[in-house]
Residue, then its C-alpha position, 0 to 999 in steps of 0.5 A: x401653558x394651559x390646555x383649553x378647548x373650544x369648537x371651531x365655528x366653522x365645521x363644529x369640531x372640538x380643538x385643544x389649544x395650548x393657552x400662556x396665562x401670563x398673555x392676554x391677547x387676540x390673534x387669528x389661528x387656523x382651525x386644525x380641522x377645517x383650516x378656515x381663519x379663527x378669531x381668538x381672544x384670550x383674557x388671564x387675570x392673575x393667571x386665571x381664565x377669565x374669557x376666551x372668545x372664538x369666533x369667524x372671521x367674515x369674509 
């Protein structure tokens, strides 16, 4: 596991996240702060970072 960090688009704060680099995934975590629904979306090629996109989910 790889630590990352990204501001939430919600409430601006800078969040640690623990990434897997064998997983390249999108999913939805809850901001730790605000606890307002983020998209993820994570891509690893041969373990390394190649994008990781955060972004609000319209409600």
């Amino acid at each position: 596991m790889n630590e990352h960090f990204f501001q939430c688009p919600y409430c601006w704060e800078e969040i640690s996240m623990l990434l897997d680099p064998s997983l390249s995934q999108t999913y939805i975590e809850d901001c730790e702060v605000c606890c307002n629904p983020i998209e993820i979306d994570v891509t690893f090629e041969n373990n390394e970072l190649v994008s990781l996109t955060v972004r609000d989910i319209e409600q």
